[in-house]
C-alpha positions in Angstrom: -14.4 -4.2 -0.3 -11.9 -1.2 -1.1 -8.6 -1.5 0.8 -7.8 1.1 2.4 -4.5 3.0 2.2 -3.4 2.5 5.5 -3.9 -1.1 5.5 -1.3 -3.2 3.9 -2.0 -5.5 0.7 0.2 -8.6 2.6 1.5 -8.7 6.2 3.3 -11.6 7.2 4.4 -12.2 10.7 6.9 -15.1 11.3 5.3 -16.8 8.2 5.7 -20.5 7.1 4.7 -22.7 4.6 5.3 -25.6 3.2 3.8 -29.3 2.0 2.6 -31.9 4.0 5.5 -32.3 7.0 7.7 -30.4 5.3 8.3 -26.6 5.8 10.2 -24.9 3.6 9.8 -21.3 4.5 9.7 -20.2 8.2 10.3 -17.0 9.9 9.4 -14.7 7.1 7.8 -11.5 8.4 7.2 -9.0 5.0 4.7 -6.3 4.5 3.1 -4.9 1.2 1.9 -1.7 1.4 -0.5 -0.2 -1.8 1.7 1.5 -4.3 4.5 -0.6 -3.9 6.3 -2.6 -6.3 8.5 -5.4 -4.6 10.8 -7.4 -6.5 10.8 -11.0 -4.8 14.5 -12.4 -5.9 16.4 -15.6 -4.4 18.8 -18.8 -5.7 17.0 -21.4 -6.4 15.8 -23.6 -3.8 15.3 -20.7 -1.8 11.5 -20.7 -0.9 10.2 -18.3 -3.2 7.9 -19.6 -5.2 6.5 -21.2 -2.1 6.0 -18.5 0.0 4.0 -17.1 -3.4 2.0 -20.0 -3.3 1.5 -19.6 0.6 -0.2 -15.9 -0.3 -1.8 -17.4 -3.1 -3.2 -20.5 -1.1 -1.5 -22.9 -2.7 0.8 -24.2 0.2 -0.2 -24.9 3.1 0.4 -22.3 6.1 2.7 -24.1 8.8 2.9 -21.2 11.4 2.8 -17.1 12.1 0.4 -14.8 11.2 -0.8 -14.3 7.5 -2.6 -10.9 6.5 -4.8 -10.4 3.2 -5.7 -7.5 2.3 -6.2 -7.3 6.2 -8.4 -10.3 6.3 -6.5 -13.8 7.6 -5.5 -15.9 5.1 -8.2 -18.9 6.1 -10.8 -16.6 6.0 -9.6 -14.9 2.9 -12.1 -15.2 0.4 -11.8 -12.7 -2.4 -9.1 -14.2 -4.5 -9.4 -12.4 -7.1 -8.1 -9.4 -5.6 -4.7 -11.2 -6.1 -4.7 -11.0 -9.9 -1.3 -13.7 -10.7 0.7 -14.1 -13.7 2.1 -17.3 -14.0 5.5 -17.5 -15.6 4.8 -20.6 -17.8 2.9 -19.1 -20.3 1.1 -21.5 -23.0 -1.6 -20.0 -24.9 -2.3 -23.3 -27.0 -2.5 -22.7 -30.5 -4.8 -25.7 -31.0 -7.3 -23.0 -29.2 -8.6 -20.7 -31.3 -9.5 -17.4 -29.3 -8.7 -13.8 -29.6 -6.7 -11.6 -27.3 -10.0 -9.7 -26.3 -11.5 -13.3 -25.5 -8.8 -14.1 -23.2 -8.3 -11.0 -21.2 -11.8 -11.5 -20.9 -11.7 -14.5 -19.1 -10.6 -12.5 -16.0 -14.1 -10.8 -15.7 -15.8 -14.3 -15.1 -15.5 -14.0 -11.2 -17.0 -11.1 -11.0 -20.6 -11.9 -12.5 -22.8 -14.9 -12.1 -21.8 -18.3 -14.9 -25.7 -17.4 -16.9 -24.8 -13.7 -17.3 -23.5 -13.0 -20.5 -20.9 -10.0 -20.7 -22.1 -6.5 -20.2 -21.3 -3.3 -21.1 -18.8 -2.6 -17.7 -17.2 -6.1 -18.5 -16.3 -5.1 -22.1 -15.2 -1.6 -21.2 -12.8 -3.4 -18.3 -11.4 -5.9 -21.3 -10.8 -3.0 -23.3 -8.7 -0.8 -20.6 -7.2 -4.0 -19.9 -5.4 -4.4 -23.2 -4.9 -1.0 -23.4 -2.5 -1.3 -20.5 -0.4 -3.6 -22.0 -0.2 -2.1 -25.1 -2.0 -4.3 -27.2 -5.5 -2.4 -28.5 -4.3 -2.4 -32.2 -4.4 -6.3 -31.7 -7.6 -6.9 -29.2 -8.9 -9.1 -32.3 -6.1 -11.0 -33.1 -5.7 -14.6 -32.3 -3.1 -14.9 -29.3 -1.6 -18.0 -31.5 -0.2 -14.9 -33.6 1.2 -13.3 -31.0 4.7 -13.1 -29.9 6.0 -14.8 -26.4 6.3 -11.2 -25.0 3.0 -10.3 -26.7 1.3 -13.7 -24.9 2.9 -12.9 -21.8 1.3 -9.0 -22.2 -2.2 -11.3 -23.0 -2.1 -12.2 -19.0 -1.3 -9.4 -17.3 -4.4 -7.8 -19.3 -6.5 -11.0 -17.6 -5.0 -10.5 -14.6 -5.9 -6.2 -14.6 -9.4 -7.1 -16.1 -10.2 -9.0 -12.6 -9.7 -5.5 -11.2 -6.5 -6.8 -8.3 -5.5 -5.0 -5.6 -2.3 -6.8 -6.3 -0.7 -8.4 -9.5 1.6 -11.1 -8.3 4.0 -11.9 -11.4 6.4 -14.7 -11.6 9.1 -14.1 -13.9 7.2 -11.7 -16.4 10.0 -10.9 -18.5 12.0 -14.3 -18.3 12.0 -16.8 -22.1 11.5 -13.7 -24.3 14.0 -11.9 -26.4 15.5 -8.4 -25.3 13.5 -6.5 -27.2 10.1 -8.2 -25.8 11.7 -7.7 -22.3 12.1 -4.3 -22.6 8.6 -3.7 -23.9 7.4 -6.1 -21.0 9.6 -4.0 -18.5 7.6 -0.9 -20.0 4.2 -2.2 -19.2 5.2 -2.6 -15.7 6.8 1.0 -15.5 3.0 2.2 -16.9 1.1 0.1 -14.5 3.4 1.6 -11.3 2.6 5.4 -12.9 -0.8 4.3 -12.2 -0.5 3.2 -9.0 -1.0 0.0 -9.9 0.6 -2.5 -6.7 3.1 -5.5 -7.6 4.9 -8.5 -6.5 7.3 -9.7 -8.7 9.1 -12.8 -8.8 12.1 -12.4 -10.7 15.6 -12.2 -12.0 15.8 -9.9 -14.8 16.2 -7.4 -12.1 18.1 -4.8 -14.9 15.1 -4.6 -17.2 13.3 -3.0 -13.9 15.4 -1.4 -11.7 13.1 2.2 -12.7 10.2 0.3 -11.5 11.0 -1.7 -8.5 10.4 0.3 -5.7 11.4 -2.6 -3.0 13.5 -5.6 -3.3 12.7 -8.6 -0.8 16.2 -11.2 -1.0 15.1 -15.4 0.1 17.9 -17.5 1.2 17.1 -20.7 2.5 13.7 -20.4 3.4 14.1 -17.3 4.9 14.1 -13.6 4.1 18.1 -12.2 4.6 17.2 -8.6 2.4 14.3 -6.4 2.8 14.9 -2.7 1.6 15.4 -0.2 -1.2 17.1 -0.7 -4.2 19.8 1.8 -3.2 20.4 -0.6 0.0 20.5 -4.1 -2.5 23.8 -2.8 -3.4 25.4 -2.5 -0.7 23.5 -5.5 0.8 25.4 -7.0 -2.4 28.9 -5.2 -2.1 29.1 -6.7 1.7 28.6 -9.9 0.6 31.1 -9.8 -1.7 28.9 -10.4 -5.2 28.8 -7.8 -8.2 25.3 -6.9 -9.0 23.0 -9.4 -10.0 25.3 -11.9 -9.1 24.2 -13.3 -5.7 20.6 -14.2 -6.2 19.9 -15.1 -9.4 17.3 -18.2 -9.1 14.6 -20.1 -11.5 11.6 -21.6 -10.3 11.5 -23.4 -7.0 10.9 -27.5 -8.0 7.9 -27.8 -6.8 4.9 -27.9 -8.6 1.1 -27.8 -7.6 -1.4 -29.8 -9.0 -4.7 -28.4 -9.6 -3.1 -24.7 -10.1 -5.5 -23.8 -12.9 -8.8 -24.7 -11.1 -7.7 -22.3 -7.6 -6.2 -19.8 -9.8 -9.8 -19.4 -12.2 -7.6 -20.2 -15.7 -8.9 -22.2 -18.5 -8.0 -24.6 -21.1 -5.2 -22.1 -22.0 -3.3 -22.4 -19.3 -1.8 -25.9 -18.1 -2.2 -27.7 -15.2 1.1 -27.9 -13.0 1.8 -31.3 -11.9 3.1 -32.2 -8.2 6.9 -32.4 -7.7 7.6 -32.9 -4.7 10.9 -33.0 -3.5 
């Protein structure tokens, strides 16, 4: 079902989630609206790759009121509307398989396991790739393929699932400058087209012309919401330079079983528990 423009991609109201007994992010209310592009940014430690997880079902929900796509996140069922990039990308070379057969693999949900592909589901793959920039090498094996070039390979499976959302962690982290910049201008395309985004990350220089929000985590809680224009003074307040106060890696804790919820494949690894 279409969202519509007036209804936001994510609402959260006094949000928490967490693992077991443990909470570790409470209070968060943050909104989503389609067309925006949020860059999620925090220490680490700080509860953002949990609360990513929370949207993404992944951690459990310990309180508030979570919005998806307008539906409530326990009766959310249309997962892949939230196309995600993970950050740990491992196209196995011991796998043979093309870029168009990957990209590919994000069309599965949308047609029954007996159907083979049809002629929508290749023209989807195609667009897909041409996104990222990569329809001179649709036929190349991704074990050719630079990291930047690999990491390109999932965004185009996450747009061939047709999202109302990407939700990226770290899409430009591990690669060199000159892959980062090239990732940075796949995401500056994708926002021309109006194309929504979440992004976890700290290479906030390679998109400061595409971010349109930046969302700050501290603690388990939100303690920044606004423009760009607003981080730095948000920054200068605090007494940090920019980029100083919140850079951040990965939270430590790991989900087992990420690749079955998330509809991967042998290309992708399974993330084993961590908890701390």
């Amino acid at each position: 079902m279409p969202v519509s423009a007036a209804t936001p991609l994510i609402d959260l109201r006094s949000a928490a989630f967490g693992y077991a007994d443990r909470t570790v992010v409470s209070g968060v209310d943050l909104t989503v609206h389609p067309g925006e592009v949020v860059a999620l940014l925090g220490p680490n430690g700080s509860g953002k790759s949990t609360l990513v997880r929370g949207l993404l079902g992944l951690t459990e929900q310990h309180g508030g009121e979570v919005l998806l796509l307008g539906t409530p996140r326990d009766r959310f069922r249309e997962h892949t509307r939230l196309g995600y990039v993970p950050q740990r990308h491992s196209l196995s070379a011991a796998v043979r398989a093309t870029v168009a057969e990957i990209v590919a693999v994000g069309r599965l949900p949308h047609r029954p396991w007996w159907r083979p592909t049809g002629r929508e589901d290749r023209a989807v793959v195609a667009q897909s790739i041409e996104a990222v920039g990569l329809a001179d090498r649709a036929d190349e094996e991704v074990a050719s393929l630079s990291g930047g070039q690999q990491r390109r390979v999932l965004i185009a499976r996450a747009l061939a699932g047709r999202p109302d959302l990407l939700v990226m962690d770290e899409p430009t982290a591990g690669v060199d400058h000159a892959s980062q910049l090239a990732l940075a201008d796949v995401l500056r395309r994708l926002a021309a087209d109006g194309t929504s985004m979440l992004v976890v990350t700290h290479e906030l220089d390679a998109l400061a012309d595409v971010v349109t929000r930046i969302v700050c985590m501290d603690a388990g809680h939100v303690d920044f919401d606004g423009t760009p224009a607003e981080y730095g003074a948000h920054l200068a307040a605090r007494g940090h330079g920019p980029g100083s106060g919140h850079h951040h890696d990965d939270d430590p804790v790991d989900l087992p079983g990420v690749r079955r919820v998330l509809g991967g494949g042998p290309l992708d690894p399974t993330q084993e528990a961590a908890r701390d």
